[in-house]
C-alpha positions in Angstrom: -21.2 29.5 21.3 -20.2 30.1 17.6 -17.2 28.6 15.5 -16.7 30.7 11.9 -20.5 31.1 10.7 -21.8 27.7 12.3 -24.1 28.5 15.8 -24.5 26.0 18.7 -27.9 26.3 17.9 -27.8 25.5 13.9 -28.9 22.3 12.1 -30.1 21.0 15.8 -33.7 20.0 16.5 -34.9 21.1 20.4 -37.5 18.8 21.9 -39.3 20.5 24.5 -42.6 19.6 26.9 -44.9 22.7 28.8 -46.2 21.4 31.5 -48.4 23.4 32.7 -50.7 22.4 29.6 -49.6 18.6 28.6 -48.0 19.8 24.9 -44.9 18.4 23.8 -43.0 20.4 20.7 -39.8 20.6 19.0 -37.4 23.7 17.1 -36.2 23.4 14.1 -32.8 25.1 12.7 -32.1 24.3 9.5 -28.7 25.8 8.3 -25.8 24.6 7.0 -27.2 21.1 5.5 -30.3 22.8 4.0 -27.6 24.5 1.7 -25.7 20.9 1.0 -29.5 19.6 0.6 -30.1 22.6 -2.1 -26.9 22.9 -3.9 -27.0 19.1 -5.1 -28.9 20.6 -7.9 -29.9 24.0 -9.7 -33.7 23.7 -8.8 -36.1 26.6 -9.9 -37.3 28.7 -6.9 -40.4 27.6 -6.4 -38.8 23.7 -5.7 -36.4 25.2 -3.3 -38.7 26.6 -1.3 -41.3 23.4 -1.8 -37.9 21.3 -1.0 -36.8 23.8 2.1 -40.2 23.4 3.6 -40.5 19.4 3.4 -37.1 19.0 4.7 -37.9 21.3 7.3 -41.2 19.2 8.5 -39.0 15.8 7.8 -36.7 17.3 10.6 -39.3 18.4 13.0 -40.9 14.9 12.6 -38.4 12.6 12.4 -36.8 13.9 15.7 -38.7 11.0 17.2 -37.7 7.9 15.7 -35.5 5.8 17.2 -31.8 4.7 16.5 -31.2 3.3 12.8 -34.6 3.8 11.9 -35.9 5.9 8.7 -38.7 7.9 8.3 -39.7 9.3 5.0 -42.2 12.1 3.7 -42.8 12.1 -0.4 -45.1 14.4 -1.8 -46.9 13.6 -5.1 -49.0 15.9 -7.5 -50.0 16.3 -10.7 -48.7 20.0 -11.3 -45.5 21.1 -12.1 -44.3 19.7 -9.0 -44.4 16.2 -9.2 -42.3 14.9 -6.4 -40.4 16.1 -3.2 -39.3 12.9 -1.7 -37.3 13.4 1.6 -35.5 10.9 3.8 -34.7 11.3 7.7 -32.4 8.5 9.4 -32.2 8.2 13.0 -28.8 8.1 14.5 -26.7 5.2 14.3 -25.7 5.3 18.0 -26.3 7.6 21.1 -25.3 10.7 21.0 -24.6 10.9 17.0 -25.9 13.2 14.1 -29.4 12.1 12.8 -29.2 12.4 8.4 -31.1 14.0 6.0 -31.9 14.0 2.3 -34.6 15.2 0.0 -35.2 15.5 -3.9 -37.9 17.0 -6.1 -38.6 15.8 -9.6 -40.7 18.6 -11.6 -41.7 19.8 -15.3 -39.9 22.7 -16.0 -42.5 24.0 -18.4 -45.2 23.9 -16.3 -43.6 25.8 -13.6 -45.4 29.2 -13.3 -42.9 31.6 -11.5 -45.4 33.6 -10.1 -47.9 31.2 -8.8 -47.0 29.9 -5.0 -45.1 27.5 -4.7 -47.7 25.1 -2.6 -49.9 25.8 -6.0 -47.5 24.1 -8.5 -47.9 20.5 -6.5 -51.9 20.6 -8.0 -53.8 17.5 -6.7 -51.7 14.5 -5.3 -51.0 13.5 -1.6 -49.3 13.9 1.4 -47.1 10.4 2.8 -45.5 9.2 5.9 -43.5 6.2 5.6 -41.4 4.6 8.4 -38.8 1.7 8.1 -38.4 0.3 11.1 -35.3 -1.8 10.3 -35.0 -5.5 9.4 -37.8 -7.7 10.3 -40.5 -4.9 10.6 -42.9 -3.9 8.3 -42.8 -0.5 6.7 -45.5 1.4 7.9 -47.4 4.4 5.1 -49.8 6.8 5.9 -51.7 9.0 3.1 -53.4 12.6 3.2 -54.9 14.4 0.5 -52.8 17.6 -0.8 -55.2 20.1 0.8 -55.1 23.1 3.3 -53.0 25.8 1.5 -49.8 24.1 2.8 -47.6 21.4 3.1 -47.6 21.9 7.3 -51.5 21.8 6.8 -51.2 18.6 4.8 -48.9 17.6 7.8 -51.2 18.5 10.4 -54.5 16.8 9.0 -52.1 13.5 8.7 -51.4 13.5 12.1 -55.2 14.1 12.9 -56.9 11.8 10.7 -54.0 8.7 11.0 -52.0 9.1 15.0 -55.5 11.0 16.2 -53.1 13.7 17.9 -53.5 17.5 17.0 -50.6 19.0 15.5 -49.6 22.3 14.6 -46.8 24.1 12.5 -45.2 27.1 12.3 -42.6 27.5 9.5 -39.8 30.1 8.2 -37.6 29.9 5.5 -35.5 31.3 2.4 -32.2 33.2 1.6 -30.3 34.7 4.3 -27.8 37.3 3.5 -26.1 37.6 7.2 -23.2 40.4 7.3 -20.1 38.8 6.3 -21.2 35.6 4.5 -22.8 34.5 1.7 -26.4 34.2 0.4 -27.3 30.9 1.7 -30.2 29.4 3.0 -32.2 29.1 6.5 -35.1 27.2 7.8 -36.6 27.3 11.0 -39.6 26.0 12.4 -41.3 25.2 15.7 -44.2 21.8 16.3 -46.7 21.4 19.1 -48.7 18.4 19.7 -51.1 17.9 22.5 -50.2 15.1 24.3 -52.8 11.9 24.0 -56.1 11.9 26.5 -56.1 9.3 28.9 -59.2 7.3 27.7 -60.1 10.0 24.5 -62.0 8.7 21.4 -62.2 10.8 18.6 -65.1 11.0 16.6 -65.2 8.6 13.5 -66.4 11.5 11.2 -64.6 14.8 11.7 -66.1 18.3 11.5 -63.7 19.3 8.9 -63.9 20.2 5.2 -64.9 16.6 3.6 -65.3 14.9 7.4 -61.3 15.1 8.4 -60.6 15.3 11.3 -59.9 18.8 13.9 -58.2 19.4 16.9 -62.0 20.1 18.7 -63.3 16.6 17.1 -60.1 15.3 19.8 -59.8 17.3 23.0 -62.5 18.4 25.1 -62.7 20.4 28.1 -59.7 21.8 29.9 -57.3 20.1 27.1 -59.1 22.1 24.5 -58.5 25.0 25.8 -55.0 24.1 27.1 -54.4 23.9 23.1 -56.0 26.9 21.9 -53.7 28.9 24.3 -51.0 27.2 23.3 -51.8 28.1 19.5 -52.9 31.9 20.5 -49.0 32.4 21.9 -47.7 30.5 18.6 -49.2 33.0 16.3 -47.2 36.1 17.9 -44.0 33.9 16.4 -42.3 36.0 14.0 -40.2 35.2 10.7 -36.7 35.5 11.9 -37.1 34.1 15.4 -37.8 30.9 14.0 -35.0 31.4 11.6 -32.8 32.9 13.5 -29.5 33.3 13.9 -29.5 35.6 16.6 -32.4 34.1 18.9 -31.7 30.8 20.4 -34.0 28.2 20.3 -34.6 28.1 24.1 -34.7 32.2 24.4 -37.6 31.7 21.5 -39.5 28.8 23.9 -39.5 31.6 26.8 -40.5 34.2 25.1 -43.5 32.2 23.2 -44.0 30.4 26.8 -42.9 31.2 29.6 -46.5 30.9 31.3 -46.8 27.1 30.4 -43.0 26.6 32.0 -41.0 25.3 29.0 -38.9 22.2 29.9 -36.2 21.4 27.5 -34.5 18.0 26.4 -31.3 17.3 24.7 -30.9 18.9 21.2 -30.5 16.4 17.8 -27.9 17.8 15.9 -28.6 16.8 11.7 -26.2 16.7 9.3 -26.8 15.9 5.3 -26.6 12.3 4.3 -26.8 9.8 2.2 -27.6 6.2 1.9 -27.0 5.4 -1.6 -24.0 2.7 -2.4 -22.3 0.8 -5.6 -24.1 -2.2 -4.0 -27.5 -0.8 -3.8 -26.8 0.1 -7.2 -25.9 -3.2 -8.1 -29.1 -5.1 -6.0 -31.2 -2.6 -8.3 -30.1 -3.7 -11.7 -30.3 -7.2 -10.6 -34.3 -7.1 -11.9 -32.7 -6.4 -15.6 -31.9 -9.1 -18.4 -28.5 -8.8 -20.0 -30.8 -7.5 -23.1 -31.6 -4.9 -20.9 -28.4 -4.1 -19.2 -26.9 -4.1 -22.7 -29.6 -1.1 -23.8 -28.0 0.6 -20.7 -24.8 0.1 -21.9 -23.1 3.7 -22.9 -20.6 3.9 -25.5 -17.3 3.6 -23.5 -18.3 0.4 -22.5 -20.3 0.9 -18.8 -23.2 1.6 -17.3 -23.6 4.5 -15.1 -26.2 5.6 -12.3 -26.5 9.3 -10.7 -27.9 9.5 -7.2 -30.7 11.9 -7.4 -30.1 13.0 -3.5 -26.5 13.2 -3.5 -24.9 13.5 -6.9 -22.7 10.6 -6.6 -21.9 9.1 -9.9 -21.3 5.2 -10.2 -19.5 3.3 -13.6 -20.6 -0.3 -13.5 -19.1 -3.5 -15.4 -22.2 -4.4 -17.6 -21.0 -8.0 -17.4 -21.2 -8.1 -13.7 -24.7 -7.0 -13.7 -28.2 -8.2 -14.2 -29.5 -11.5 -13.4 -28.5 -13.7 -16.1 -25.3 -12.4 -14.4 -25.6 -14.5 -11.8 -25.6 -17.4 -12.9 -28.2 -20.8 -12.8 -29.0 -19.9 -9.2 -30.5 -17.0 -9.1 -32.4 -17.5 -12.9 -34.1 -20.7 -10.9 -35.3 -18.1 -8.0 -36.4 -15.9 -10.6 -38.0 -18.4 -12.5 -39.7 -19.7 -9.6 
């Protein structure tokens, strides 16, 4: 079951289905690439934890997409925390490791260390974006930053935009596990009601400002199919989401063993990044040789850090640019 510190069950998202009450959910474990997504810089504490939590929902989420496509959460506000953008890629082929990445951009001087961390984002919004590859358009879905939380903001998206109720329950920080290092854990578990057969939500919700709640959506038996469902959620505790000791599918009986938990194959993550010297290059190909020349660092080159990943990149100047390309492309430009 365990190799060194790394647990079948770590850095795996579990989809599962009860069927006695038509609720789909996954769980989240978040080990060894929340540290790799963490360490690529020395964020304050409050960003970790606003960084832990989005890549945590990104996982959860993006469990569904399909091969090679790429689902994104960002996070904008006009606190101290001004961005936590997040990237999820679906696996490549069967059976391989989906990737993750995330980032946060803040203003260290802003940053109050004892306010919550949810409190230093201040007014902004909540996104969705999905790529769905070449040929597709990108499709982007907005929520106010409301609710106390990022899983609230989360769970009024998937109200007010996909009409499907949605609920979070979220753990993590610093573990300090016998025998191994301070290092970080997530763990998390989603439940969605399935869609009604032939349900129309009301066009204004019952919610603060008109959003959207679960009871403007189900009715009846799937109402309270739901409620139940969310009554055994909240006896979830910290570390059982977290773990390492209780498996994912010991934590799905013990929460649910009433609605008979059915299981699917588990989607192992791993941390990842998409950024390349040619992306690099297809970016500074909007620049002038005026303004590749500004860019230009003493020794001669331009360099570009990869805010997800850390990896560094020394260019040619004369190789970049569009004048650098020559007649052909400064006639598409020009045209």
């Amino acid at each position: 079951m365990a190799t060194g510190y790394q647990l079948a069950w770590d850095d795996t998202v579990l989809p599962f289905q009860l069927d006695q009450s038509g609720i789909r959910g996954r769980v989240a474990r978040l080990d060894g690439v929340l540290d790799q997504v963490l360490k690529q810089h020395d964020y304050p504490p409050a960003i970790e934890a606003l960084v832990a939590e989005t890549a945590l929902l990104t996982a959860l989420i993006g469990q569904t997409v399909k091969l090679r496509w790429k689902l994104s959460l960002q996070v904008r506000g006009k606190g101290a925390a001004r961005l936590i953008a997040t990237d999820y890629y679906g696996p490549q082929a069967e059976g391989e490791p989906a990737r993750i990445r995330a980032y946060a951009s803040f203003d260290a001087e802003r940053l109050d260390p004892q306010a919550d961390p949810f409190s230093q984002i201040g007014e902004g919004y909540f996104a969705v974006m999905l790529d769905q590859g070449e040929g597709m358009l990108p499709y982007q879905g907005f929520t106010p930053i409301a609710g106390g939380g990022l899983s609230a903001c989360a769970e009024t998206y998937f109200a007010q935009s996909e009409q499907i109720p949605t609920r979070f329950s979220l753990a993590f920080g610093r573990s300090t596990e016998p025998d191994r290092a301070e290092h970080w854990r997530a763990g998390g578990v989603m439940l969605q009601h399935m869609p009604q057969t032939g349900g129309v939500a009301a066009e204004g919700g019952s919610g603060e400002g008109g959003l959207l709640t679960h009871a403007d959506i189900l009715s009846g038996e799937a109402s309270e199919d739901w409620n139940r469902a969310n009554l055994l959620l909240d006896t979830v505790e910290e570390l059982e989401m977290i773990g390492p000791s209780v498996a994912p599918t010991d934590l799905l009986v013990r929460l649910f063993h009433e609605e008979s938990p059915r299981v699917f194959e588990a989607q192992p993550v791993r941390f990842g990044c998409s950024c390349s010297e040619e992306k690099v290059r297809s970016t500074m190909s909007i620049y002038s040789q005026k303004d590749i020349a500004r860019m230009t660092t003493d020794k001669g080159v331009v360099t570009a850090d990869c805010q997800f990943c850390g990896a560094h990149y020394e260019l040619d100047p004369k190789t970049l640019g569009f004048e650098a390309e020559g007649a052909k492309t400064e006639v598409k430009n020009g045209g």
